[in-house]
C-alpha positions as CSV (number, residue, x, y, z in Angstrom):
1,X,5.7,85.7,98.0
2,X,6.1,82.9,95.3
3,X,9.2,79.9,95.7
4,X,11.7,82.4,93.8
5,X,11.6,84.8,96.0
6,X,11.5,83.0,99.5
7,X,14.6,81.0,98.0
8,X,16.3,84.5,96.2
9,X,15.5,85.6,100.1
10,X,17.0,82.7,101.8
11,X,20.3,83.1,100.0
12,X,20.4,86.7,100.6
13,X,19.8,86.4,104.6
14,X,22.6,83.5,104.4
15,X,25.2,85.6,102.6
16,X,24.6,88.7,105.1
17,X,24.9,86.7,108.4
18,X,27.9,85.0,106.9
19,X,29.5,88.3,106.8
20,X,27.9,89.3,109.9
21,X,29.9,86.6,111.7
22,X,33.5,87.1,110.2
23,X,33.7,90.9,111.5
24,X,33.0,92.2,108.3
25,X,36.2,91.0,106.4
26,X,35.2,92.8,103.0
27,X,38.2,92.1,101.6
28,X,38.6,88.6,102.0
29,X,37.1,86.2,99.4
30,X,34.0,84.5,100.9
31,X,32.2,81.3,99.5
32,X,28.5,82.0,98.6
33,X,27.5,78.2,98.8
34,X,24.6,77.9,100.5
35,X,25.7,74.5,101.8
36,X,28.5,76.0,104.3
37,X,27.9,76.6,108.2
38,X,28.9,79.9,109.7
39,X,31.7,77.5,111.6
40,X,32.9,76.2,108.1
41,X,32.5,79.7,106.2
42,X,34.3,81.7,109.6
43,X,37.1,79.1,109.4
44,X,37.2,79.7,105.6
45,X,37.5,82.8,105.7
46,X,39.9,83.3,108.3
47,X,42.2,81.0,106.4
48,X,42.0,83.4,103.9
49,X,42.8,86.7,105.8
50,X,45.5,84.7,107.0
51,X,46.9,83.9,103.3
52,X,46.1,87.6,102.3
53,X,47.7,89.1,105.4
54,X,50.7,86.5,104.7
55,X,50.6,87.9,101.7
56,X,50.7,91.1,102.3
57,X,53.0,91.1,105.0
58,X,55.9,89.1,102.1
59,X,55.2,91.6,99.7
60,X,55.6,94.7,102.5
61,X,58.8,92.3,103.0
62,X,60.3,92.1,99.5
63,X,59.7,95.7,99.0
64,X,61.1,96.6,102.2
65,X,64.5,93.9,101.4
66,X,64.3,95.2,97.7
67,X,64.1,98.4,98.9
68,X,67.2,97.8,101.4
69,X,68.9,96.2,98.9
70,X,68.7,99.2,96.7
71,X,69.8,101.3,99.2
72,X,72.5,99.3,99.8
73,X,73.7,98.9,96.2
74,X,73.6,102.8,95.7
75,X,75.7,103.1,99.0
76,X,78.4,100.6,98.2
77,X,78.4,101.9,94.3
78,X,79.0,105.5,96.2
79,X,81.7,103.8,97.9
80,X,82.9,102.0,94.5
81,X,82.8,105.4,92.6
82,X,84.6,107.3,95.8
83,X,87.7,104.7,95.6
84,X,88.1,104.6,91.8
85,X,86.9,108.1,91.0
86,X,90.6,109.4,90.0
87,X,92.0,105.6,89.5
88,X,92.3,103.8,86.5
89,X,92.3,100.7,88.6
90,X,89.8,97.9,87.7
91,X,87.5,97.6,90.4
92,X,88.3,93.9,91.0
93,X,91.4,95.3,92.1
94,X,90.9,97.9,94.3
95,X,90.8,96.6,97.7
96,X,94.7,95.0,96.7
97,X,95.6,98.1,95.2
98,X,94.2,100.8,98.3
99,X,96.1,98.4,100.7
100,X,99.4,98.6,98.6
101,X,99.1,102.2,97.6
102,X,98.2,102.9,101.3
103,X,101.9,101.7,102.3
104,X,103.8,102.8,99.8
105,X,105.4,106.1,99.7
106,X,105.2,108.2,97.0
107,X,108.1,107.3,94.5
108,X,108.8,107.1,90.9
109,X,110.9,104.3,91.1
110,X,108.9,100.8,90.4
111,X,108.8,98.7,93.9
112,X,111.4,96.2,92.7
113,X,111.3,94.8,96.2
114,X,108.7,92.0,95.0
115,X,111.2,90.2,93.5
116,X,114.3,88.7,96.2
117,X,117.5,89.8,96.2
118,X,120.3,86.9,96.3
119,X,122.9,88.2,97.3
120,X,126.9,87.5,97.2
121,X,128.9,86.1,99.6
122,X,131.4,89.2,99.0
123,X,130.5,92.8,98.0
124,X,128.6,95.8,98.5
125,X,125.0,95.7,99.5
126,X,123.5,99.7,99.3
127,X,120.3,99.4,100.6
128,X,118.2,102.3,99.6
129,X,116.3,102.3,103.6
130,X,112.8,103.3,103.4
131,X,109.4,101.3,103.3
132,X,108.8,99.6,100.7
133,X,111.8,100.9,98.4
134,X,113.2,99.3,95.2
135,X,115.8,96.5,96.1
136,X,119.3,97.3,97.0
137,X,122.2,98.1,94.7
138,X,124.6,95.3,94.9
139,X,127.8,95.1,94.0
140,X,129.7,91.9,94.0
141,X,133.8,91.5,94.6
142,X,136.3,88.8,94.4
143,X,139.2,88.4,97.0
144,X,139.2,89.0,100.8
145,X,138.8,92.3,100.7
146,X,138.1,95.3,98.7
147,X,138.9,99.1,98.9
148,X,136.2,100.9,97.8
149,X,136.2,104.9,97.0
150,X,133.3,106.7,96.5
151,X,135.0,108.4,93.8
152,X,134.7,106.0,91.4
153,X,131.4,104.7,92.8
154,X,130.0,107.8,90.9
155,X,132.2,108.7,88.0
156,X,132.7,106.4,84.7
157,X,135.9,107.8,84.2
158,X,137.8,106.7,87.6
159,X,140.9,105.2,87.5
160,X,143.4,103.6,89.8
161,X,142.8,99.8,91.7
162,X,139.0,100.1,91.3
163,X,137.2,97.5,89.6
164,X,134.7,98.1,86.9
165,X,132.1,96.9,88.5
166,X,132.1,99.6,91.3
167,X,132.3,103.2,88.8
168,X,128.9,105.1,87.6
169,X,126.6,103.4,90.6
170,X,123.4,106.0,90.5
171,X,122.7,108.3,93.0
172,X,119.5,106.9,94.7
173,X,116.0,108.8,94.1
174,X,113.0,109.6,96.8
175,X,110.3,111.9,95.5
176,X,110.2,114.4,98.2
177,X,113.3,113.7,99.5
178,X,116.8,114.6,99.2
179,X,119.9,112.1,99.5
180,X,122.4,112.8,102.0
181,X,124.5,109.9,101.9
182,X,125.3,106.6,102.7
183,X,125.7,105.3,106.0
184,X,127.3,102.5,108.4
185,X,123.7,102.6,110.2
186,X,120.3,101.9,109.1
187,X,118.4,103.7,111.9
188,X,118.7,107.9,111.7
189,X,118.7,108.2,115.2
190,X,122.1,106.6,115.2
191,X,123.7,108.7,112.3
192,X,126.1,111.6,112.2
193,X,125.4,113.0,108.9
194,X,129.0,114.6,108.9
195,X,129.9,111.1,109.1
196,X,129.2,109.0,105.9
197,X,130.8,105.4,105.3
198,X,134.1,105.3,104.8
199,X,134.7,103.7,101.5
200,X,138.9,104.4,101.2
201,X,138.7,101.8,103.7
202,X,139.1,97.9,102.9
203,X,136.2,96.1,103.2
204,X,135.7,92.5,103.5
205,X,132.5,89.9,103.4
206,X,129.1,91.5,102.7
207,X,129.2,95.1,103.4
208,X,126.0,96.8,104.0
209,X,125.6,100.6,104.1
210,X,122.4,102.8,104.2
211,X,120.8,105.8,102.5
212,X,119.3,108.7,104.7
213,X,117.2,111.0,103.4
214,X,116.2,114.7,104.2
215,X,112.5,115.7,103.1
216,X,112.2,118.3,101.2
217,X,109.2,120.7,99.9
218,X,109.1,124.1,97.7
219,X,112.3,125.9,97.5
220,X,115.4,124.5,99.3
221,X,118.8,124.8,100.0
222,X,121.1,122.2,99.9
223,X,124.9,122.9,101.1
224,X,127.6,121.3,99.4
225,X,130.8,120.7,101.8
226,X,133.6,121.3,99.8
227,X,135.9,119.1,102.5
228,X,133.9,116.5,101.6
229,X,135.0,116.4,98.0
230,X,136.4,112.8,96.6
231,X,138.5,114.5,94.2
232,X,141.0,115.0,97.2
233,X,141.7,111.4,97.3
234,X,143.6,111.7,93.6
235,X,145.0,115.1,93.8
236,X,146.7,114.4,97.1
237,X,149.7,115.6,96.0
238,X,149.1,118.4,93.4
239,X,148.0,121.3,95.9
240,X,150.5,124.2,97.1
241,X,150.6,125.7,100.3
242,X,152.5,128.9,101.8
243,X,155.4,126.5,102.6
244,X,155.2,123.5,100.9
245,X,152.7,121.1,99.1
246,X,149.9,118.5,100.2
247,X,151.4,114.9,101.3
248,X,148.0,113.0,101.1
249,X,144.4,113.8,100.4
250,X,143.5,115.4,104.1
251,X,146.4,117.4,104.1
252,X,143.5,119.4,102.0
253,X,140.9,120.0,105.2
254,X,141.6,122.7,107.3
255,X,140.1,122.7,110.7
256,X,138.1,126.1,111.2
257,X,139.1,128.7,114.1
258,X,137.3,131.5,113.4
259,X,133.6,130.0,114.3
260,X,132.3,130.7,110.6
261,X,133.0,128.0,108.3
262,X,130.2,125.4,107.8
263,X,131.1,122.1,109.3
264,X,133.9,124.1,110.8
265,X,136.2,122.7,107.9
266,X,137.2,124.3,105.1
267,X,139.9,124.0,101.8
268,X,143.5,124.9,101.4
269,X,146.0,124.5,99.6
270,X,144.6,125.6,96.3
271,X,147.8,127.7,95.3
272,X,149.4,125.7,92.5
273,X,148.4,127.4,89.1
274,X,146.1,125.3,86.8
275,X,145.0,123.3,90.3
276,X,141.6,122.5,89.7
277,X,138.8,120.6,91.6
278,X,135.1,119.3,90.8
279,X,132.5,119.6,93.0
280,X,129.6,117.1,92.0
281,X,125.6,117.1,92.7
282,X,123.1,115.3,92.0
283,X,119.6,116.7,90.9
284,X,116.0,115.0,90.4
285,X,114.8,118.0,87.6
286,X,116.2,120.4,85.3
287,X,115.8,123.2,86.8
288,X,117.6,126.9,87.2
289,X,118.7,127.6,91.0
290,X,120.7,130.1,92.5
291,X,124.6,129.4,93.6
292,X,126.6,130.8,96.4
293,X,130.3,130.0,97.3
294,X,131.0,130.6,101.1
295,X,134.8,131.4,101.0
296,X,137.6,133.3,103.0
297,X,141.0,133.9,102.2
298,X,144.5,134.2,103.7
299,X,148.2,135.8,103.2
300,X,146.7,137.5,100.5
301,X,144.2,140.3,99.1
302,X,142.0,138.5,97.0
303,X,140.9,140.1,93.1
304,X,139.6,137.2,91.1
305,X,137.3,137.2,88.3
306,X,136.0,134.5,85.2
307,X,139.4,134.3,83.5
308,X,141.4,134.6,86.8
309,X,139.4,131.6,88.8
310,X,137.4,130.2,86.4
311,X,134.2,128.7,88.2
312,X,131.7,126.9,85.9
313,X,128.7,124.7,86.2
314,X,128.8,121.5,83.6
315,X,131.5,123.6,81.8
316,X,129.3,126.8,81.3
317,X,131.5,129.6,82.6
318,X,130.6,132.2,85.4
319,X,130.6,135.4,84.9
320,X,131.7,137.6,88.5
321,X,133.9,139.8,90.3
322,X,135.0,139.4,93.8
323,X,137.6,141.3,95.6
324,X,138.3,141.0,99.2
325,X,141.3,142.4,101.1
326,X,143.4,140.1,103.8
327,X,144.0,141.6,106.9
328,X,146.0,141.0,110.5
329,X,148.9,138.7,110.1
330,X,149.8,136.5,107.2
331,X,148.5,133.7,108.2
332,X,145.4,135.2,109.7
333,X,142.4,133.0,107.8
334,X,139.1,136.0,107.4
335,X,135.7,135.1,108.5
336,X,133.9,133.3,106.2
337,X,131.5,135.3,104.0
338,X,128.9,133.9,101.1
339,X,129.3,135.5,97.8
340,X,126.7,135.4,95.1
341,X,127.7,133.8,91.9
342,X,123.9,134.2,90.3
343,X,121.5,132.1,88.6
344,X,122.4,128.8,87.2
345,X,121.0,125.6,85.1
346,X,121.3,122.4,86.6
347,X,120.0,119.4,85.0
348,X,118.4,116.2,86.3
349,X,121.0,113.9,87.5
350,X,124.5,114.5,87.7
351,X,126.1,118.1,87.8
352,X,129.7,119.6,88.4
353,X,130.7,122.8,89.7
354,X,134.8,123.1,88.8
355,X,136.7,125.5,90.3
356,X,140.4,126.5,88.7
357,X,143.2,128.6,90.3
358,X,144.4,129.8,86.6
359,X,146.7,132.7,87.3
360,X,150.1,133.3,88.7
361,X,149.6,136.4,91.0
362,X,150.9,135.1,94.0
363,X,154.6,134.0,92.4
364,X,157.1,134.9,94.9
365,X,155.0,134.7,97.7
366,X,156.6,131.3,99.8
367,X,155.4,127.7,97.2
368,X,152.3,129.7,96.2
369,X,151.7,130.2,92.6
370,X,148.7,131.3,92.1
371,X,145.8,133.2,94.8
372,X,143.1,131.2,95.3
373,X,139.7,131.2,98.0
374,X,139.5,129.4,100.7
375,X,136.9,127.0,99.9
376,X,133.7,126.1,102.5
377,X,131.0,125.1,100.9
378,X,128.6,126.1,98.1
379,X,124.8,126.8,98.5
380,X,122.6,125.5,95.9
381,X,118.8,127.0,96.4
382,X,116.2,125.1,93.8
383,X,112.7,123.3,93.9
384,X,114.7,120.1,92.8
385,X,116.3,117.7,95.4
386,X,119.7,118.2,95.5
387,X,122.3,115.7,96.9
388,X,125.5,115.8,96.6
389,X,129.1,113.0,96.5
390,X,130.8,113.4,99.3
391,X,133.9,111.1,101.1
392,X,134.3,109.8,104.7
393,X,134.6,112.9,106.8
């Protein structure tokens, strides 16, 4: 064996007990110097497995954290894409915007509650009472104090010792919700809804009153108490009676006995001819709905027709026939029956049904001059919300 090969040899042997020593770490990077120790080239080489596995273990690591952090992205972008998938909302605003639209009810009026309310030392504060509503309406008054009627509150054309100021005040809206008046109380559990605010009455310093509200959903009907009309208030003393007229506006409101009337009122009276009254409504849509008058009658047989008692909606006539027959003594008021009057348009916001005693059949009959229903109430069955004006009862 010549030098070459005894030192080709040497290196050899050196090399495989070198990997002899360190376990057989193929995969770590071993120095082939001759000049290293097993001590050195173990030490070496652990150093390096220890680097590699290091290695190893922060790429396993950033894979694993890129990995989660993936995940992660695609979860919260599901969660992104969940909340905005049927909002136009930017997604910068969405955590601001679910929190508001969580509270807030469902309403097509703008919340104008952002913005304070100062209010006067003297007038009318109708707060519309539910969570997060627009602000109140507010109506300001001079003097020390004011009588209000709800009349005018709700009709342009009023007249009499009523300022300006209070006429044509809108009928609030709720979507899903129907009106039913304005109260003394804020909390329902404390309201008589026979018993709205009494705004004939003088009023003095800030005056709050309420809105309640009746939900509503598909097709409903909403009753219309003709006692509660404020057109009594200015026809006090235009109405005939059996034996005399009307001296004031109650003089109208008949307390029922017969156990059928709704609100066990009703109105008489109605026997001058040409006596007319308007019943008014208020609706959220335009709409057709069906109409029924609850009525009765006394003294006298009743046979009215279109041209006889002329009943029309927002001036469109009603076409009908109704004949009922009195019976028992004179005075003797019938049950109270509904009668059908058909289908009818109403349009969003205000509506009046007038009702006109136009004929002369009862002339020599007592102070009657003309026949004329009993009046209880009329039913108005729609898909819209349906609220009708109505005076302290």
């Amino acid at each position: 064996m010549n030098k070459k090969s005894i030192k080709l040899f040497s290196i050899l042997a050196l090399s495989a007990f070198g990997l002899i020593s360190c376990g057989n770490r193929t995969s770590s990077t071993v120095p082939t110097s001759s000049t290293a120790n097993s001590s050195t080239t173990s030490s070496i080489v652990a150093d390096s497995s220890s680097v590699q596995t290091s290695s190893v273990k922060e790429d396993s690591s950033v894979k694993e954290n890129s990995s989660v952090k993936e995940n992660s992205s695609v979860e919260a972008s599901s969660v992104l894409n969940s909340s905005v998938e049927d909002s136009s909302t930017p997604a910068s605003s969405i955590d601001a915007s679910s929190q508001e639209n969580s509270s807030l009810e469902d309403s097509s009026v703008e919340n104008s509650s952002v913005e304070p309310v100062v209010l006067p030392e003297k007038g009318l504060v109708m707060n519309y009472n539910y969570p997060n509503c627009p602000n109140p309406i507010v109506k300001e008054y001079t003097g020390t104090a004011r009588r209000f009627q709800l009349y005018s509150l709700f009709d342009v054309n009023a007249s009499g010792d009523i300022s300006e100021s209070f006429r044509n005040i809108p009928i609030p809206e709720r979507p899903g919700y129907r009106f039913v008046g304005w109260f003394d109380s804020e909390t329902p559990s404390e309201v008589n809804l026979e018993k709205t605010t009494d705004f004939t009455q003088a009023k003095s310093g800030l005056y709050n009153v309420y809105a309640q509200w009746e939900a509503i959903s598909g097709t409903n009907t909403a009753i219309i108490e003709c006692e509660h009309t404020p057109e009594l208030i200015s026809k006090a003393t235009m109405g005939l009676g059996y034996s005399g007229g009307t001296t004031e506006w109650a003089s109208f409101i008949i307390a029922d006995t017969t156990g059928t009337a709704s609100n066990e009122a009703f109105l008489s009276y109605l026997y001058a001819d040409g006596f007319s009254l308007d019943f008014r409504f208020y609706s959220t849509k335009n709409t057709t709905a069906t109409l029924t008058m609850r009525y009765s009658n006394e003294f006298v047989d009743l046979m009215l027709d279109q041209d006889s008692y002329p009943i029309t909606v927002n001036g469109t006539s009603i076409s009908y026939n109704l004949e009922r027959q009195h019976v028992g003594q004179p005075s003797d008021v019938m049950d109270f029956v509904d009668f059908d009057l058909g289908t009818i348009s109403i349009q969003k916001g205000m509506n009046v049904i007038t009702c006109t005693s136009n004929n002369n059949y009862a002339t020599g009959t007592g102070t009657m001059q003309a026949i004329a229903p009993l009046l209880d109430c009329f039913k108005i069955t729609s898909d819209a919300a349906i609220s009708y004006i109505s005076n302290h009862m």
